[in-house]
C-alpha positions in Angstrom: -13.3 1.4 -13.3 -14.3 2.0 -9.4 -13.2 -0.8 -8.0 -10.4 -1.3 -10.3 -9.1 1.9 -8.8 -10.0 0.9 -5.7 -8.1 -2.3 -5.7 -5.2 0.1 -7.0 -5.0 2.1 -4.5 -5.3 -0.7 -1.6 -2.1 -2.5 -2.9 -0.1 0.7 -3.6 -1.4 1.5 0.5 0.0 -1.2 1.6 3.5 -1.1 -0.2 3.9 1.9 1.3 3.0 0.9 4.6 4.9 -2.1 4.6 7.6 0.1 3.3 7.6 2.7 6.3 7.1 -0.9 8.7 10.6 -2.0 7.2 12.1 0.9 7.6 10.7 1.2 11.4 11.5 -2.3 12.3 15.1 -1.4 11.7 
């Protein structure tokens, strides 16, 4: 359950910082 968290939140850090890099790039 740890590391499935874990690996949760990673992938939902880096959506949202390749969100803000999209949105910075432009």
């Amino acid at each position: 359950d740890f590391f499935e968290k874990q690996n949760h939140g990673d992938v939902l850090h880096l959506a949202i910082y390749n969100a803000f890099k999209k949105i910075f790039n432009e």
